[in-house]
C-alpha positions in Angstrom: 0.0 0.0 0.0 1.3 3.7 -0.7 1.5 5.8 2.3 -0.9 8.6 1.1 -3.0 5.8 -0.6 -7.2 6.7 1.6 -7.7 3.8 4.0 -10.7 3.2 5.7 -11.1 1.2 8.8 -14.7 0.5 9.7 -15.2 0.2 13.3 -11.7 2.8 14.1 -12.6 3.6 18.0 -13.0 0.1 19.3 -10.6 -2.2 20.2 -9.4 -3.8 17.4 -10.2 -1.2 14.8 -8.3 1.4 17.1 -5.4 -0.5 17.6 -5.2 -0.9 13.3 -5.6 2.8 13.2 -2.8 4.0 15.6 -0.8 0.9 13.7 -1.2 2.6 10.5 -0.3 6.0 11.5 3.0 5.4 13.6 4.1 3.2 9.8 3.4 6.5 8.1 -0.1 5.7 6.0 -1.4 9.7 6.4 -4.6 9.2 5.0 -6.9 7.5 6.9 -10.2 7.6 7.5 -12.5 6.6 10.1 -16.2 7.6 11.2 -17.7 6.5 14.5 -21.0 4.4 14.9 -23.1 8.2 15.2 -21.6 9.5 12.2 -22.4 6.4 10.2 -24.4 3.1 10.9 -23.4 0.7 8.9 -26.6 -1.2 9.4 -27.3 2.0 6.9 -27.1 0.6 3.5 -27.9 4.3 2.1 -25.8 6.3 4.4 -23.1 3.4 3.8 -23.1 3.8 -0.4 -23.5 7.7 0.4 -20.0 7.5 2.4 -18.5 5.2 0.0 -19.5 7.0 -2.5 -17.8 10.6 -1.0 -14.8 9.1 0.3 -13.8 6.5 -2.5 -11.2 4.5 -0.1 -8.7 2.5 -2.1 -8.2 -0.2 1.0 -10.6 -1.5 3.6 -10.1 -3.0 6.9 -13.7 -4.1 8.4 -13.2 -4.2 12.1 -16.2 -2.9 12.7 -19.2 -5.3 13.8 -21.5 -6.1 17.1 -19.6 -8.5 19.7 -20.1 -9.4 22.8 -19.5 -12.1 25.9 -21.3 -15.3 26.8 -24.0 -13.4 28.4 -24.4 -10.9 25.8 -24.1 -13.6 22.7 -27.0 -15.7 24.1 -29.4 -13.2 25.3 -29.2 -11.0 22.3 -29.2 -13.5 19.4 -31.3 -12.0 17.1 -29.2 -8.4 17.3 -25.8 -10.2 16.7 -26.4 -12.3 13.6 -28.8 -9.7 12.2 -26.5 -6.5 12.7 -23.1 -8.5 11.8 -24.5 -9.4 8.5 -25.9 -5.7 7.6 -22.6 -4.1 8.5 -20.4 -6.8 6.5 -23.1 -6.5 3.4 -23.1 -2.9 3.0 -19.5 -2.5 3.3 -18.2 -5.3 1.5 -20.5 -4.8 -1.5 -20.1 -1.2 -1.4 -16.0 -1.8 -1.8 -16.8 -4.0 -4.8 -18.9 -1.6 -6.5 -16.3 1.2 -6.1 -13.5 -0.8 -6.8 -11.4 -1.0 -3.9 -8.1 -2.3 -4.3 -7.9 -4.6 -1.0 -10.2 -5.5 1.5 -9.1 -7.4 5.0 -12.3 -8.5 6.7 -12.2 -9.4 10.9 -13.9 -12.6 12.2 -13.3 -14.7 14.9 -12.1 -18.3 16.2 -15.9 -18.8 17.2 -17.0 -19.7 13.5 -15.4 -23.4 14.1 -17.1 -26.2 15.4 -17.6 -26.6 19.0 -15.6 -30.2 18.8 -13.1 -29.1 16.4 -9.7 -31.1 16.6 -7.6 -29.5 18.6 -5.7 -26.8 17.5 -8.4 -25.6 14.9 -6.9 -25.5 11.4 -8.4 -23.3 9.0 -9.9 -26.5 7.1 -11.7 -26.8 10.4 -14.7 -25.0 9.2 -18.2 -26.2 8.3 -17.3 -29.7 9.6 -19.4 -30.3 12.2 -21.7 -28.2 14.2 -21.2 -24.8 16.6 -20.8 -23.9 20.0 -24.9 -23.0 21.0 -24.1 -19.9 22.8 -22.6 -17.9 19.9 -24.2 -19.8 16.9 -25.8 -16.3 15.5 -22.7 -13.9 15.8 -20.3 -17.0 13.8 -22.8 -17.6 11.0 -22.5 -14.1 11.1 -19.1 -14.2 10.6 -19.2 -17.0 8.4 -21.2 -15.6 5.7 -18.5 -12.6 5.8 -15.5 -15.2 5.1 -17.6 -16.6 2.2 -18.8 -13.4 0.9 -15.2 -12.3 0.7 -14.1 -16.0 -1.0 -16.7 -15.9 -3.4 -15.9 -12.5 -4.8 -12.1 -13.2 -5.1 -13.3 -16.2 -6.8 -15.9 -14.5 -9.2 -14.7 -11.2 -9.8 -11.0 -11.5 -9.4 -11.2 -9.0 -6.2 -8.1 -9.0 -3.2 -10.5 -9.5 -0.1 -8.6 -11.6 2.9 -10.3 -13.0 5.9 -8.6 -13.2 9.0 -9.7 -14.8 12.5 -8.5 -13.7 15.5 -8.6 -15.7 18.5 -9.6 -13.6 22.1 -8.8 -10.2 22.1 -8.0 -7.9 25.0 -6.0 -4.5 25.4 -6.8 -1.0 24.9 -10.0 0.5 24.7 -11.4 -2.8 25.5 -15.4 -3.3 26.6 -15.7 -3.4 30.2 -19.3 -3.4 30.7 -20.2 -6.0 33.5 -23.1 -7.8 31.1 -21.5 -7.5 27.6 -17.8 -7.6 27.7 -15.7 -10.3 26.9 -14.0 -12.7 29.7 -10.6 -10.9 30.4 -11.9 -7.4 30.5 -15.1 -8.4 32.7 -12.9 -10.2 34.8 -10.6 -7.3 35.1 -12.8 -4.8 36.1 -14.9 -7.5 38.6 -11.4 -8.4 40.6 -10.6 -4.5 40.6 -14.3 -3.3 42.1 -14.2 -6.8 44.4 -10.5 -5.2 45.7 -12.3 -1.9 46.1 -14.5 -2.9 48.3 -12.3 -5.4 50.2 -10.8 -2.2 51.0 -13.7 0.2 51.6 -12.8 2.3 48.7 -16.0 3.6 48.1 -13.9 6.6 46.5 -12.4 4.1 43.7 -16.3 2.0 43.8 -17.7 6.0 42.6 -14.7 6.7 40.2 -15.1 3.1 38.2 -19.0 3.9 38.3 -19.1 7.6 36.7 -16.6 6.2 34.0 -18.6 3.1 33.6 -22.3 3.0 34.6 -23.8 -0.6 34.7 -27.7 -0.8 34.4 -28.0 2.8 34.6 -26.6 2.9 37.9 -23.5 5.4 38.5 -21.1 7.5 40.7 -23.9 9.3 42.9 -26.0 6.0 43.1 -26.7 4.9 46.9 -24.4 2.7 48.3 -27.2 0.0 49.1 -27.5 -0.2 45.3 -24.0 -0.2 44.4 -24.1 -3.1 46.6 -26.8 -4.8 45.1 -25.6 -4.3 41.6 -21.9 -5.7 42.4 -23.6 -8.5 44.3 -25.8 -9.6 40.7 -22.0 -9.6 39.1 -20.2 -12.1 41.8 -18.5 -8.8 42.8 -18.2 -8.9 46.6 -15.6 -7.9 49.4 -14.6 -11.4 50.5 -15.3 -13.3 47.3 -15.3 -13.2 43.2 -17.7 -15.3 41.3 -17.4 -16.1 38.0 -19.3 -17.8 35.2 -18.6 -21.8 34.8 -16.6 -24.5 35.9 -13.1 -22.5 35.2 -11.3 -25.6 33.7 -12.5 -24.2 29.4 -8.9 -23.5 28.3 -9.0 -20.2 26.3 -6.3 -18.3 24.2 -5.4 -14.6 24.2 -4.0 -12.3 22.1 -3.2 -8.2 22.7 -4.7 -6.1 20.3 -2.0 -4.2 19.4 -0.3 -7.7 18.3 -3.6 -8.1 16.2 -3.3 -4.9 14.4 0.3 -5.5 14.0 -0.8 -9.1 12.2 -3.3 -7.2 10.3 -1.3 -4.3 8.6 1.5 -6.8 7.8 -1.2 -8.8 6.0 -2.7 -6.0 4.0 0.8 -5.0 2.9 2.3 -8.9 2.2 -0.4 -11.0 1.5 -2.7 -11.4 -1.8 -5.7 -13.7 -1.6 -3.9 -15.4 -4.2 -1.0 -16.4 -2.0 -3.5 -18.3 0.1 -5.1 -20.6 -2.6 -4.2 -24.2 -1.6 -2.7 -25.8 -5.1 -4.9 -28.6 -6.7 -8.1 -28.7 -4.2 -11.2 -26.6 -4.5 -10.7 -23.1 -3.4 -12.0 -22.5 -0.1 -10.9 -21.9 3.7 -8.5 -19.2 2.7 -9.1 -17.2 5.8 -6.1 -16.7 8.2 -6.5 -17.4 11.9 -4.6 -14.8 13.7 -3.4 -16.0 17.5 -0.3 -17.0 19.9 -1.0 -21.0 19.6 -1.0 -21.1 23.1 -3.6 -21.4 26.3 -5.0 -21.4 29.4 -7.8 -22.4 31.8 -10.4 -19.7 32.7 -9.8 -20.8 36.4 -5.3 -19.8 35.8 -6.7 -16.8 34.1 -8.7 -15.5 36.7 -5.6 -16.7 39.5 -3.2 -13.9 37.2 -5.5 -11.1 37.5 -6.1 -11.6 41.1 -2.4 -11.3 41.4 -1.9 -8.8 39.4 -5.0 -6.6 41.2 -3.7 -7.6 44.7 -7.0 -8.9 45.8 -7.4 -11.3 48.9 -10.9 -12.5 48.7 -11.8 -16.4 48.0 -12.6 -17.0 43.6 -15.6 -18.8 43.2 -17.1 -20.3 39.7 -21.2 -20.8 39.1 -21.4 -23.7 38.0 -24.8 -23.6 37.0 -24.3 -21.0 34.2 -22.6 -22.0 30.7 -18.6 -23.2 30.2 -18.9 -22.1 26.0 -16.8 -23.9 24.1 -14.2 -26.0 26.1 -11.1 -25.5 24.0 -10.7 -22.8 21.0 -7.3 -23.0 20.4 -6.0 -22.0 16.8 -3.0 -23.4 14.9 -1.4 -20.6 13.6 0.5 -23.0 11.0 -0.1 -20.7 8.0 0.5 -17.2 9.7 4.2 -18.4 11.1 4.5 -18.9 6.7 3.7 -15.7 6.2 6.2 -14.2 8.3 4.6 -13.0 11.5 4.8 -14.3 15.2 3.3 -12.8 18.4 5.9 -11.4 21.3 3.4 -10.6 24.2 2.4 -13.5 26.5 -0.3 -13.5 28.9 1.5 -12.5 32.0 2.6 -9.3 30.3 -0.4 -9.0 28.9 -2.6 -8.7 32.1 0.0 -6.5 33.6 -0.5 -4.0 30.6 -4.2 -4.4 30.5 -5.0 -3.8 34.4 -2.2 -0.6 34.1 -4.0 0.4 31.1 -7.9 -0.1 33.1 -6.4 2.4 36.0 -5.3 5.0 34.0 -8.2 5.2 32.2 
């Protein structure tokens, strides 16, 4: 890509999308452009060919879609298949229709079967069926891949699918219902060491930042209480969702957007077509190849926040998936390797959550 060549990335304030822009800029691309979720709903298929239209980008990265946790995955089925698929319509058919040179398109690990063999290959997909919780948001995600396969293989276009396993860093989620696993443990071990310590000063600050359930800094106490208390969050104990024995893989975001930007400069779709089989499961999983239990995860945050209080797991809500670990065969042959571990990661993360 040339450095004043106009690249949009779709979803540029969130976690991922963010980290790709700030990528971008500090490698020199000056010409980037980004527009938040007020100034343009992609769910918009008007206002989406009306920016497309004004802007003409010549690359694309789609980071941009509706996630969520567990909780937020199965109680909101409906809104995370049916907005997923709006956003990746409008903007992947409105970069084909004004000819954009390269598209990268975002997934996730989730679109392979719950039982996949273990570490999921990319070949992995469609073979048996998915995890129940987050069926919606990877046929979701699915239906992107394929959309961007079967234009490469109709109309000759450069569109590259990449799946990242679990991602955590800056500007992460951290709302208690809807955020993924690290950050909602994050910010639950920090407000249970809060009030292990009677910081109601700390309890108010998280609160104002981040109100859950409409409930904030100037909220009663009794009803701060009550609010931590439907989270697990309390002064002598954490609970969490599950058994704590799924093993789960993390990567830093930054080490995404890193993965992602070497792609769109390296790699053509063409360089990912398997030699004489059918052309399909071209996508690139994007992780670290290595894991860890829930339970360990948990154990390194409570370390890391300084907490003293017992960890507990409900065992009467849903494990998810009990191993999503991706073989990262074909991204080590393209060149590019993770250098952030957990450990380091956590630390970073939690320094990152007190700051801001």
């Amino acid at each position: 890509m040339d450095k004043n060549a106009k690249i949009y990335v779709a979803g540029h304030r969130g976690l991922v999308g963010s980290a790709i822009f700030s990528n971008l800029q500090k490698k020199g691309y000056g010409n980037l452009v980004g527009r938040s979720s007020r100034e343009l709903d992609l769910r918009d298929a008007a206002a989406v060919r009306a920016f497309f239209d004004e802007e003409r980008p010549e690359y694309v990265i789609l980071a941009a879609a509706k996630v969520g946790g567990i909780m937020a995955n199965n109680l909101y089925r409906a809104d995370f298949i049916y907005d997923n698929l709006q956003i990746q319509q409008n903007v992947i058919g409105e970069s084909f229709r004004h000819g954009v040179k390269k598209l990268l398109f975002l997934g996730s690990t989730c679109i392979y079967p719950r039982d996949a063999r273990q570490p999921m290959k990319e070949d992995a997909l469609l073979t048996s069926p998915l995890e129940y919780t987050n069926e919606p948001y990877a046929i979701a995600k699915i239906a992107g891949l394929k959309m961007c396969e079967s234009f490469n293989l109709q109309y000759g276009t450069n569109y590259i699918a990449v799946m990242p396993t679990n991602l955590y860093g800056p500007n992460d989620n951290f709302d208690l219902e809807r955020s993924h696993v690290l950050p909602a443990m994050i910010r639950k071990i920090h407000l249970a060491r809060c009030l292990m310590e009677n910081d109601w000063d700390a309890i108010r600050r998280d609160l104002g930042k981040r109100p859950a359930e409409g409930i904030g800094s100037d909220a009663p106490e009794e009803k701060i209480l009550a609010l931590l208390a439907k989270y697990g969050i309390a002064s002598s104990s954490i609970e969490l969702w599950g058994s704590g024995t799924p093993l789960r893989e993390f990567l830093w975001s930054e080490e995404m957007a890193d993965a992602c930007v070497y792609i769109m400069e390296r790699v053509d779709f063409k360089d990912l077509i398997p030699e004489g089989k059918e052309v399909r499961n071209c996508h690139i999983n994007i992780g670290t190849g290595k894991e860890l239990s829930i339970r360990r995860l948990a154990e390194l945050i409570i370390q890391e926040t300084g907490y003293r209080g017992e960890l507990r797991f409900d065992t009467a809500k849903p494990d998810g998936t009990m191993r999503k670990l991706t073989d990262v065969t074909r991204l080590h042959e393209l060149g590019w390797r993770h250098t952030i571990e957990i450990e380091e990661g956590v630390h970073k993360m939690y320094e990152w959550y007190k700051t801001h």
